[in-house]
C-alpha positions as CSV (number, residue, x, y, z in Angstrom):
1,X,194.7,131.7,52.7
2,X,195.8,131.2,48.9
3,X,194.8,132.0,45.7
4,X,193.8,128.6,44.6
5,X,191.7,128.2,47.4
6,X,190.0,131.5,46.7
7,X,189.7,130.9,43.2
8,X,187.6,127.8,44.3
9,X,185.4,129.9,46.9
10,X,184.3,132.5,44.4
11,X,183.8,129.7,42.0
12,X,181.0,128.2,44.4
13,X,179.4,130.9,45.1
14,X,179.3,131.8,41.3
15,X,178.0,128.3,40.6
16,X,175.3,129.6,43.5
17,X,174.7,132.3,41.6
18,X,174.2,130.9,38.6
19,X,171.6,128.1,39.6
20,X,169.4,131.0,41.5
21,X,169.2,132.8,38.0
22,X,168.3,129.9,36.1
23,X,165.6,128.8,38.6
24,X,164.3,132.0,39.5
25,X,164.2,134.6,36.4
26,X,162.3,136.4,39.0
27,X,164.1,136.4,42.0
28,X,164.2,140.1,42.5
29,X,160.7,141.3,42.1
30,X,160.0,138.3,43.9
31,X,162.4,139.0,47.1
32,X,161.0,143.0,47.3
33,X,157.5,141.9,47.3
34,X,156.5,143.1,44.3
35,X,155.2,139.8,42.8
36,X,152.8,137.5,44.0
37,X,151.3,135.5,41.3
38,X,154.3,133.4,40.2
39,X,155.2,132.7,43.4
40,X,154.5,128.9,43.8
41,X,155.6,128.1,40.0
42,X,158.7,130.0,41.0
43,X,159.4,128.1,44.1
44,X,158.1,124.7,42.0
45,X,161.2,125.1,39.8
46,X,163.9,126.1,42.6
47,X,163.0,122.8,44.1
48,X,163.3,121.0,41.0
49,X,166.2,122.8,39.8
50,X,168.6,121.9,43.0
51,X,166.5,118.9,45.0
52,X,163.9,119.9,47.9
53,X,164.3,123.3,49.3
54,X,161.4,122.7,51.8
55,X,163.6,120.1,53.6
56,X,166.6,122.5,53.4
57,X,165.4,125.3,54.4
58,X,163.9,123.7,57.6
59,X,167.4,122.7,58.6
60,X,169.0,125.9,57.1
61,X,171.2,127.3,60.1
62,X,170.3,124.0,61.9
63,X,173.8,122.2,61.5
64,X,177.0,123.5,60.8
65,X,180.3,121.4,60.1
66,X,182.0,120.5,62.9
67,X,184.7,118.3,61.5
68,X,186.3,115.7,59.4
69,X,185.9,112.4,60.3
70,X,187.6,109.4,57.8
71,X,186.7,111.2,55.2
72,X,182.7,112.4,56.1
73,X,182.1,115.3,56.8
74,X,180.2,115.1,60.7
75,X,178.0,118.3,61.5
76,X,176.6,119.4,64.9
77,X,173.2,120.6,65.8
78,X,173.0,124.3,66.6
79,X,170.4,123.9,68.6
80,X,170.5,122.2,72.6
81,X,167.9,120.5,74.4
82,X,167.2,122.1,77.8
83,X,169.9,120.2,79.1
84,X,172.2,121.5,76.9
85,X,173.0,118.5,74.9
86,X,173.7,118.6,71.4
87,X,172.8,116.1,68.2
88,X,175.8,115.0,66.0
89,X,175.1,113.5,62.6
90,X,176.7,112.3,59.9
91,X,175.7,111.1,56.6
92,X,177.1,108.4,53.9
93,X,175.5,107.5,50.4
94,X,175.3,103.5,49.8
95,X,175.4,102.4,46.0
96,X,174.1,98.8,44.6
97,X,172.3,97.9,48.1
98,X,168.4,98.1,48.2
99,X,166.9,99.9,51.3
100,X,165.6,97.2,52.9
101,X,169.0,95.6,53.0
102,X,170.5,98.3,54.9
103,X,167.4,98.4,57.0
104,X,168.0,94.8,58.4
105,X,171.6,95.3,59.2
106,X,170.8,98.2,60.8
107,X,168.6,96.4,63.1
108,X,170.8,93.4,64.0
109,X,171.9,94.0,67.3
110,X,174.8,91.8,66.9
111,X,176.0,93.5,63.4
112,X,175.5,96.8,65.5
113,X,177.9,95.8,68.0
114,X,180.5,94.4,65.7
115,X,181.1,97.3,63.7
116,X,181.1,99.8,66.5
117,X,183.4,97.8,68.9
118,X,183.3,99.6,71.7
119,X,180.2,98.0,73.9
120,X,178.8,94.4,74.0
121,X,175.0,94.1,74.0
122,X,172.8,91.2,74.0
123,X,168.8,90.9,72.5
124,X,166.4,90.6,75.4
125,X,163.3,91.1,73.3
126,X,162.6,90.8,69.6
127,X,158.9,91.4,68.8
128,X,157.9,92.7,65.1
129,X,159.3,96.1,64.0
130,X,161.0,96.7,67.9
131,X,164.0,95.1,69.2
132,X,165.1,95.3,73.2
133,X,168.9,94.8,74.2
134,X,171.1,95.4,76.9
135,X,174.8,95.5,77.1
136,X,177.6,97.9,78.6
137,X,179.2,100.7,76.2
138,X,183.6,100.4,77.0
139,X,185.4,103.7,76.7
140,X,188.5,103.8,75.0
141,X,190.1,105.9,77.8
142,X,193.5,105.9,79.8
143,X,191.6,107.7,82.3
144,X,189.2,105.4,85.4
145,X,186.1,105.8,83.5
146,X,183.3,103.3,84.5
147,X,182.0,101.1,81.4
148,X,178.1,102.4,81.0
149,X,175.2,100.4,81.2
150,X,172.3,100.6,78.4
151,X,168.8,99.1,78.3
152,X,167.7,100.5,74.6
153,X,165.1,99.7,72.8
154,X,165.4,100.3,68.4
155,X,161.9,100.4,66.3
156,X,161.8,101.4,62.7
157,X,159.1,102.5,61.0
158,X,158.5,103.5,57.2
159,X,157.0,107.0,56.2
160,X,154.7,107.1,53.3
161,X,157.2,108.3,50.7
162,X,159.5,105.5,51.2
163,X,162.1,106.2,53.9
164,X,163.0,104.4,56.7
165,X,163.3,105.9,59.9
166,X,165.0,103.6,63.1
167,X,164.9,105.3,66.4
168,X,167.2,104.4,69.0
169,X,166.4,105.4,72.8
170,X,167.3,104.3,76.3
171,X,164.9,103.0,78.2
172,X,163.8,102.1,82.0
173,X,163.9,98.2,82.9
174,X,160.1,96.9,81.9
175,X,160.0,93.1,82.7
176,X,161.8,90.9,85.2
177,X,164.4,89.7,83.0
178,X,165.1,93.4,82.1
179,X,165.9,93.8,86.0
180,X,167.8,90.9,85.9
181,X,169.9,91.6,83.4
182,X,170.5,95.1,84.7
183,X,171.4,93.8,88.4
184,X,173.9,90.9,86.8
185,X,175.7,93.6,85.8
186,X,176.4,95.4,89.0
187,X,178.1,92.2,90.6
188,X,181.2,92.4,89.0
189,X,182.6,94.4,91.8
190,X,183.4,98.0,92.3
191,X,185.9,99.1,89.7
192,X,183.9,97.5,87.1
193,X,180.5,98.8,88.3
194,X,178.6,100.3,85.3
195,X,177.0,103.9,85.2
196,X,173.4,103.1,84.5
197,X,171.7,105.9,81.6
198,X,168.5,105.9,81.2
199,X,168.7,109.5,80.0
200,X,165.6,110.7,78.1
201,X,168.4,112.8,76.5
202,X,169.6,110.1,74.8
203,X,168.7,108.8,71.5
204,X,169.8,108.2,68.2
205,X,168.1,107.6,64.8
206,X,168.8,106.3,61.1
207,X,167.4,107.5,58.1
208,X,167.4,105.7,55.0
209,X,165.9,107.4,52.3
210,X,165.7,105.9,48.6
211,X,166.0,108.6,45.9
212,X,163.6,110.4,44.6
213,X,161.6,109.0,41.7
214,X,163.1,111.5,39.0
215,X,166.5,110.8,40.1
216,X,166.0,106.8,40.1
217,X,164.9,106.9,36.4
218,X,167.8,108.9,35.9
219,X,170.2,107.0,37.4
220,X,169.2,103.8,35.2
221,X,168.0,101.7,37.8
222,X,170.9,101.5,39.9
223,X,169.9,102.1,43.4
224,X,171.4,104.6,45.8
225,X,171.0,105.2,49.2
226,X,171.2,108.2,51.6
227,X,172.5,106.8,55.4
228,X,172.0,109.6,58.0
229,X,172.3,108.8,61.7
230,X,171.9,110.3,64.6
231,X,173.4,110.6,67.8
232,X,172.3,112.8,71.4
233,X,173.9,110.9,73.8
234,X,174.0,111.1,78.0
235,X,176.6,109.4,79.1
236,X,175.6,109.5,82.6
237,X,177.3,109.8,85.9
238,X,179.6,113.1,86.2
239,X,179.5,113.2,82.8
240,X,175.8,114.1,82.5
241,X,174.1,116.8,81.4
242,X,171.6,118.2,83.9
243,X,170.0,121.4,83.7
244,X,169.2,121.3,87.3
245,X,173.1,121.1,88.4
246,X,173.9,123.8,90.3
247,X,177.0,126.3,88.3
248,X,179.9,124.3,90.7
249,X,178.4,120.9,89.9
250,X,177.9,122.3,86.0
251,X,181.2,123.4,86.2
252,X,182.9,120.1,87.8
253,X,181.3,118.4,85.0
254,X,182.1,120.6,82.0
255,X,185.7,119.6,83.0
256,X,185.3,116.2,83.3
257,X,183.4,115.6,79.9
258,X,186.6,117.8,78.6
259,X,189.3,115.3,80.1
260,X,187.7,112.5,79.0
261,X,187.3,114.0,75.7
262,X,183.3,112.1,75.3
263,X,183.1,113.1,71.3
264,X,186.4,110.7,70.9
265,X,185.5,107.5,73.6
266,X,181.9,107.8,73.3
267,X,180.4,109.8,70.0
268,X,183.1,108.9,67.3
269,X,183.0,105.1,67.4
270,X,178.9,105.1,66.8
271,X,179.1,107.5,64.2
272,X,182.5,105.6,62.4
273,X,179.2,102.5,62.7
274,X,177.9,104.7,59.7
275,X,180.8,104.4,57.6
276,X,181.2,100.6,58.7
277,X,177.7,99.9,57.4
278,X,178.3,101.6,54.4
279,X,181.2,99.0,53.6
280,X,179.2,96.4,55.0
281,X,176.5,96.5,52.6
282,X,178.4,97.6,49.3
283,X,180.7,94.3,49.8
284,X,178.1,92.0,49.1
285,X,178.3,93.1,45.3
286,X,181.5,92.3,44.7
287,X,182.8,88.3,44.2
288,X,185.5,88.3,46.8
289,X,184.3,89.4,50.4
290,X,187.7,89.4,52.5
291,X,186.1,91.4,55.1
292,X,183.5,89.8,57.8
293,X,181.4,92.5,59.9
294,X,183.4,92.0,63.3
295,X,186.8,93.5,60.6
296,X,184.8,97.0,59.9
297,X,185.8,98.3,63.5
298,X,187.8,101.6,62.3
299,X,189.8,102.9,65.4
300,X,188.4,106.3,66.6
301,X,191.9,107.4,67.9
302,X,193.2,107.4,64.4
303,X,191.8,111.0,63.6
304,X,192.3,113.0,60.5
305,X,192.8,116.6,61.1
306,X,189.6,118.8,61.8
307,X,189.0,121.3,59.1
308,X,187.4,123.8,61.3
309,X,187.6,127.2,60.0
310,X,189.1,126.0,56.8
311,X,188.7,128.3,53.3
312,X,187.3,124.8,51.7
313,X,184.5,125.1,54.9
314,X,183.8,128.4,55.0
315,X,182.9,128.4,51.2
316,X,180.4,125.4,51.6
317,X,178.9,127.5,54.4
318,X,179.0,130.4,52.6
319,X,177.3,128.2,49.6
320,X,174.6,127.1,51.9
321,X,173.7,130.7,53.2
322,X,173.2,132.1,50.0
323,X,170.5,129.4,49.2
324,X,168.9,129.8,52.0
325,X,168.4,133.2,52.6
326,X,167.0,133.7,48.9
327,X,164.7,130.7,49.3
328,X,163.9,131.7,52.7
329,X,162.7,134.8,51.3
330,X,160.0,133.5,49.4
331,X,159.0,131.5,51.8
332,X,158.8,134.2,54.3
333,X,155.9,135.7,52.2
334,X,154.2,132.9,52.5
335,X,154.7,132.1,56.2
336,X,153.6,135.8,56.7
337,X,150.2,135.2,55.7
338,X,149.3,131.9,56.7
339,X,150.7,133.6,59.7
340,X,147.8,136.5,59.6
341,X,145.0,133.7,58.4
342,X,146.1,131.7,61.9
343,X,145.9,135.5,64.0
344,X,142.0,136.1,62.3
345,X,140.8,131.9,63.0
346,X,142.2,132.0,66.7
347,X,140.0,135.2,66.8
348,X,136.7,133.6,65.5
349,X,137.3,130.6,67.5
350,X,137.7,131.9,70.5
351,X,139.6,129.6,72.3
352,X,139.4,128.8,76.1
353,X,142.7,128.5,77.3
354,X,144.0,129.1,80.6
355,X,147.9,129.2,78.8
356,X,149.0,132.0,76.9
357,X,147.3,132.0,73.4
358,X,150.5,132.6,71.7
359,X,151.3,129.0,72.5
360,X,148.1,127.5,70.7
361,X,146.6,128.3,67.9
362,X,144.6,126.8,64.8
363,X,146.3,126.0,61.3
364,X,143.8,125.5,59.0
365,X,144.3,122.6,56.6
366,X,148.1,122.9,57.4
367,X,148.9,121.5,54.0
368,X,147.8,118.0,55.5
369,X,147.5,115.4,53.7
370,X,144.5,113.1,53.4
371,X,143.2,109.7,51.6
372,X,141.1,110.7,48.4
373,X,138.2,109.4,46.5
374,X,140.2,106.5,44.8
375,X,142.6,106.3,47.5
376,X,142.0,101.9,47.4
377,X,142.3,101.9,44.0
378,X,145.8,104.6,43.3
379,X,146.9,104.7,47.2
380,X,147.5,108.4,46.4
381,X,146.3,110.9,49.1
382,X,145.2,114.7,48.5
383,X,145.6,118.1,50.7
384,X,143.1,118.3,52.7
385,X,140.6,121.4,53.2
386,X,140.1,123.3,56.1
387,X,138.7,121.1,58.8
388,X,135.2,120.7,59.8
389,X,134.9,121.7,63.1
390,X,136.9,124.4,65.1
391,X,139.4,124.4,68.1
392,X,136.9,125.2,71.5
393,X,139.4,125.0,73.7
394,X,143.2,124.1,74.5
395,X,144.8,123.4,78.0
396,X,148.1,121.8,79.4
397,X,147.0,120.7,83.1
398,X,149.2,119.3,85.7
399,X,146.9,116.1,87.6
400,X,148.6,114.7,90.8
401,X,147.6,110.8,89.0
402,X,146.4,110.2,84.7
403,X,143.3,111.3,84.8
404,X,140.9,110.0,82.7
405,X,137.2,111.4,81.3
406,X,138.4,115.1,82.3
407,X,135.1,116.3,80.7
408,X,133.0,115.2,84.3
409,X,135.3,117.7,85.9
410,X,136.8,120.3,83.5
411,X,132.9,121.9,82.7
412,X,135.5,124.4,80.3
413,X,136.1,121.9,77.6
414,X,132.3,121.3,76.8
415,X,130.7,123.9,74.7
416,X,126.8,124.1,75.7
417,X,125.7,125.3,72.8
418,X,126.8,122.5,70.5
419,X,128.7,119.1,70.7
420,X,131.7,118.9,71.2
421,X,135.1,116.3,70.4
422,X,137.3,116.6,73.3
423,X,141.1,114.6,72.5
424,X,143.2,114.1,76.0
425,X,146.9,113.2,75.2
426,X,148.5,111.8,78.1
427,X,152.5,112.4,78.9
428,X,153.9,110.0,80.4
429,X,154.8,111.0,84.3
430,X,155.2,112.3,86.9
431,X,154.9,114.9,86.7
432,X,151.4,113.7,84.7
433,X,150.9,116.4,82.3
434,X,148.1,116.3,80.1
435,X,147.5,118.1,76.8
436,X,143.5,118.4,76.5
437,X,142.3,120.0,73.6
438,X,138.2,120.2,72.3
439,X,136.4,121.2,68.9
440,X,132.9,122.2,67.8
441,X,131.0,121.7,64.7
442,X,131.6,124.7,61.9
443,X,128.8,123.8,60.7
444,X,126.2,122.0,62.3
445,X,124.4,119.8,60.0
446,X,127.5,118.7,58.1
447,X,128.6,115.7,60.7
448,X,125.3,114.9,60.8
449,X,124.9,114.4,57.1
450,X,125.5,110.9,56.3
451,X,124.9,111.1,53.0
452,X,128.7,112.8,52.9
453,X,131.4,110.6,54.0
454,X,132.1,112.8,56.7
455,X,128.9,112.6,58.3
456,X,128.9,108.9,57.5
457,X,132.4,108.4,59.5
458,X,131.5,110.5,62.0
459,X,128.0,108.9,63.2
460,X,129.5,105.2,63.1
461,X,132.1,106.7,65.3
462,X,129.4,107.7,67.6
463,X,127.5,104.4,67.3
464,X,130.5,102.2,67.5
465,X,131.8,99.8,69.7
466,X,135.7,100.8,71.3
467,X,137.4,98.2,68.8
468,X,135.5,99.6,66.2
469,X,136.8,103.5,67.1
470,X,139.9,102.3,66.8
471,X,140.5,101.6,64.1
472,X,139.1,104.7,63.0
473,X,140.5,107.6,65.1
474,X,143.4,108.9,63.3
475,X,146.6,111.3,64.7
476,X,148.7,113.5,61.4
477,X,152.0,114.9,63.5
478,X,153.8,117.1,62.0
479,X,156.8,119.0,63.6
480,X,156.8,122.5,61.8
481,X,159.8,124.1,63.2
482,X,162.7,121.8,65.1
483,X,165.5,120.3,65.4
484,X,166.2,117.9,62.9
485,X,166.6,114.8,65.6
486,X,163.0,115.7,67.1
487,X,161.3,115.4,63.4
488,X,162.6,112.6,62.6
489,X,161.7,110.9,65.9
490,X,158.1,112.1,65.7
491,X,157.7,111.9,61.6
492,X,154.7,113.1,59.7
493,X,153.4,109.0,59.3
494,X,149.3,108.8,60.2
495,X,148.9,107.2,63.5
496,X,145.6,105.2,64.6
497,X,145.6,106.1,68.1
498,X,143.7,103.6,68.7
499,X,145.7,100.2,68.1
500,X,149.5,102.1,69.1
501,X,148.0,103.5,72.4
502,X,145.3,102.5,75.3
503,X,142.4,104.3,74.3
504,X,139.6,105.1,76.5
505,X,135.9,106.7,75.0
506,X,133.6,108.8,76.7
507,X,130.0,109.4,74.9
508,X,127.5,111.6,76.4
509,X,124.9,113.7,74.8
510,X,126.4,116.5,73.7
511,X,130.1,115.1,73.7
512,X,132.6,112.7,72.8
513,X,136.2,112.5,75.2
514,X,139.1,110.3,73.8
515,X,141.7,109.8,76.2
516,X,145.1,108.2,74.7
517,X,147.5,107.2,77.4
518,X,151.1,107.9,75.8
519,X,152.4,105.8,78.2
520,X,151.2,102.6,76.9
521,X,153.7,102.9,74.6
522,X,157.0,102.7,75.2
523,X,157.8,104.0,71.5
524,X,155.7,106.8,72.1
525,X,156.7,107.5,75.5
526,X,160.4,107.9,74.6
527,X,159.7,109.9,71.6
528,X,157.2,112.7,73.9
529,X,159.9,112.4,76.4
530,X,162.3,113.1,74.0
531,X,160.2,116.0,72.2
532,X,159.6,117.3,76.0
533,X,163.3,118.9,76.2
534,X,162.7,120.7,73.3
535,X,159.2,121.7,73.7
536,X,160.1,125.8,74.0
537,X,162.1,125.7,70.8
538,X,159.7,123.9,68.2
539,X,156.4,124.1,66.5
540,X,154.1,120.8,65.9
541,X,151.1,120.7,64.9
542,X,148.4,117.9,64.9
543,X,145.3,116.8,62.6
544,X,142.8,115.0,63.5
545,X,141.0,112.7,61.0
546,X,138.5,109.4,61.0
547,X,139.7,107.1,58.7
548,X,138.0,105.9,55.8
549,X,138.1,102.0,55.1
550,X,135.7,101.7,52.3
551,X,134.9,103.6,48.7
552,X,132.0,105.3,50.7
553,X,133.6,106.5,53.4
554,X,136.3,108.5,51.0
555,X,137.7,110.9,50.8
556,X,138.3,111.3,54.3
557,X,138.6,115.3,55.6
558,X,139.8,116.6,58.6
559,X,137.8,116.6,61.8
560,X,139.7,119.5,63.4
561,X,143.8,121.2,63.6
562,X,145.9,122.4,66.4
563,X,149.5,124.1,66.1
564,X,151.4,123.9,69.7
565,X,154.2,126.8,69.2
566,X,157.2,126.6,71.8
567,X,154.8,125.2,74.5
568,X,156.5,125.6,78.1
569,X,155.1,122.8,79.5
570,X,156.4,124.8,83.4
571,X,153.3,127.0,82.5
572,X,151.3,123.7,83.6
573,X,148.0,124.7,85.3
574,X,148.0,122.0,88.4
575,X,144.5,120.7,88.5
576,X,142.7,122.2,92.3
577,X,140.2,119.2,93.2
């Protein structure tokens, strides 16, 4: 709309420009196909040359600016749940404060409460890396909008290259003093009555990630921290999302959620929490601290202007396209033929499924990761080769109740010709769906081989007791294509099955059935039941391994792959008796 702000636009995408020449001499030949060899060394130094491209390009056309909030930029996810319901995030860098600061702030209820000022919340439960509270969320409205109730439970965890990822999610009531709590509530008469959400739509989720080891030397020591949260939020009551309304009540609610205005009495205060933690932490460096936590409540109704549709916005989005679609080239090659080597190994396998093979299929090595030979001694791992023994078979079956040791009644999931690992992940119901999935031996005499650590893992897993198995049966989730609030809930951190979930074993001659009841977990369950509303939109796929404990034992290798690609879970086969 002027010239200065033009003149900054082209001088962005110049800058664009200029950074795709001096990372990638090559681009051209590279982008028509023409070159093959250079490929990874070009890619190599694209990432180096303007920070990781692999993590941008999976969110490439995933957010897009939305507005302008104090200052931070908040973006919105292009992508809904089948609800509808869309993610919000915003993200703040923190100088002078040490991850692990931020972390435990983060996870005090009570700070959490302070800085957002809109809902009281007490701690019911407090047990290791999971806290439980309770408390009722207050909207800032003119308008007779019921307080709403909350039973959520936050767990962190730390991924392997540093970051910290908290989850966030609402919860049913699980002990009596959750019920309690919950029906104190409700006796404070009619016009005060809360709206109860346990919607598995809801859920928010930190990320604090360190820098990057380059950019920490760099930066002479002084620490900086990336703060990105969160926030997909069901506020309940005729302000729901339900993808099972029918278009009237859909309708009555779309107008509601607009009167109300939800993004300014519900979204906006959590996300201003960011900004208040920020200025939380960073105060602690200075000598004079004026400012106490319950002082860092910033008033959601004092709103900047939105820049929507701006010049200034435009040209950032603008700036982002450009990156991405030339990177997104180069990595199009290479998705093309990992694509092709998937197509040829579903052949060779020839998988039993009774759900359309488009929806399963077998990676390979998946670029998974793996403990190495010295693994005790460095802690570094090492990509993984292709796995040891091949997808049989893949189902999604609907049972009535769990089910457990499907192999006495699913004859489909043994192979007769050789022996067979059969892995039975449990979603938590009803409905009780169950993904069942079984591989065979590539080669037959290499699990049996304990002179290999392979071989050696696998028979003690055979002649082990349960405790023993689990301690060694090991889940690698990856989700390859999402939304960015679904990968962070379900990371790419190694799982031992066996000590985060009720694990059941079944040996028989010529197989071995592990059954892990998601449900057990109410971590687990909310993240599954989270990942369940986006299930025909993203990718994940899975590794199996057996852990390696001692020098012997290493390096560890995979046991077998699967990739679940927009699985419709309504395609269900319900189990006949």
């Amino acid at each position: 709309e002027s010239e200065i702000e033009a003149n900054r636009w082209k001088e962005d995408i110049e800058s664009v420009v200029k950074m795709l020449e001096g990372a990638a001499p090559d681009l051209e030949q590279c982008l028509s196909g023409s070159q093959n060899n250079d490929e990874n060394q070009l890619l190599s130094a694209a990432e180096e040359a303007d920070g990781n491209f692999s993590q941008y390009l999976e969110d490439s056309g995933k957010w897009r600016l939305k507005k302008v909030l104090h200052g931070v930029r908040v973006f919105e996810g292009a992508q809904a749940n089948e609800d509808g319901l869309k993610a919000n995030m915003i993200s703040v860098i923190i100088r002078g404060v040490p991850p692990t600061k931020i972390l435990k702030t983060v996870m005090d209820q009570n700070t959490m409460t302070d800085i957002c000022g809109i809902f009281d919340a007490k701690v019911l439960d407090e047990e290791g890396e999971r806290v439980t509270a309770f408390g009722n969320m207050y909207p800032k409205t003119r308008l007779p909008v019921w307080p709403r109730q909350f039973l959520s439970q936050r767990a962190w965890r730390q991924e392997e290259d540093g970051t910290f990822v908290v989850l966030v999610n609402q919860i049913a009531p699980q002990a009596p003093h959750h019920i309690f709590a919950v029906e104190e509530y409700k006796m404070e008469g009619f016009f005060k009555r809360p709206v109860t959400s346990t919607s598995t739509s809801t859920i928010s989720s930190f990320t604090i990630s360190p820098l990057k080891r380059k950019h920490a030397e760099d930066n002479l020591g002084m620490q900086e921290v990336l703060l990105t949260y969160t926030v997909q939020l069901d506020p309940g009551g005729w302000l729901s999302y339900e993808k099972n309304d029918n278009w009237l009540v859909a309708r009555l609610k779309s107008i509601a959620r607009h009167l109300v205005d939800i993004e300014r009495v519900f979204i906006d205060p959590l996300l201003i929490g960011a900004i208040a933690i920020r200025d939380l932490c960073e105060q602690g460096r200075f000598i004079a601290t004026p400012l106490e936590g319950n002082q860092f409540n910033l008033n959601p109704n004092t709103r900047p202007s939105m820049i929507l549709g701006s010049v200034g916005a435009r040209a950032r989005s603008m700036n982002a396209a450009v990156k991405a679609a030339a990177f997104a080239a180069i990595k199009w090659k290479r998705y093309k033929r990992l694509t092709e080597a998937r197509a040829s190994s579903i052949v060779r396998a020839q998988i039993n499924t009774q759900i359309s093979q488009e929806q399963w299929s077998c990676p390979g090595s998946a670029d998974f990761k793996v403990r190495g030979k010295t693994y005790l001694d460095d802690r570094k791992k090492i990509l993984a080769g292709d796995p040891r023994f091949d997808l049989f078979s893949a189902d999604l079956i609907l049972f009535k109740e769990p089910q457990e040791h499907v192999a006495k009644i699913a004859k489909h999931l043994i192979c007769i010709t050789s022996f067979t690992v059969i892995v039975q992940l449990m979603v938590p119901g009803p409905p009780h769906y169950s993904l069942i999935f079984s591989f065979i031996p590539h080669d037959d005499s290499y699990y049996k081989d304990t002179a290999k650590p392979f071989g050696r893992l696998f028979q003690k897993m055979l002649q082990s007791d349960d405790t023993d198995r689990n301690a060694m049966l090991k889940l690698i989730p990856r989700v390859a294509q999402g939304p960015w609030v679904v990968r962070q809930a379900v990371g790419t951190t190694p799982v031992l099955l066996g000590q985060k979930l009720k694990t059941t074993y079944h040996l028989s001659d010529n197989y071995l059935e592990m059954d892990c009841d998601i449900a057990s977990s109410s971590v687990a369950a909310s993240i599954v039941k989270l990942v369940s509303g986006y299930t025909r939109s993203i990718a994940v796929e899975l590794g199996v391994v057996l852990q390696g404990a001692t020098d012997d034992e290493l390096p560890e290798e995979l046991l077998g792959t699967i990739r679940l690609d927009r699985l419709n879970l309504s395609a269900a086969v319900p189990w006949q008796d």
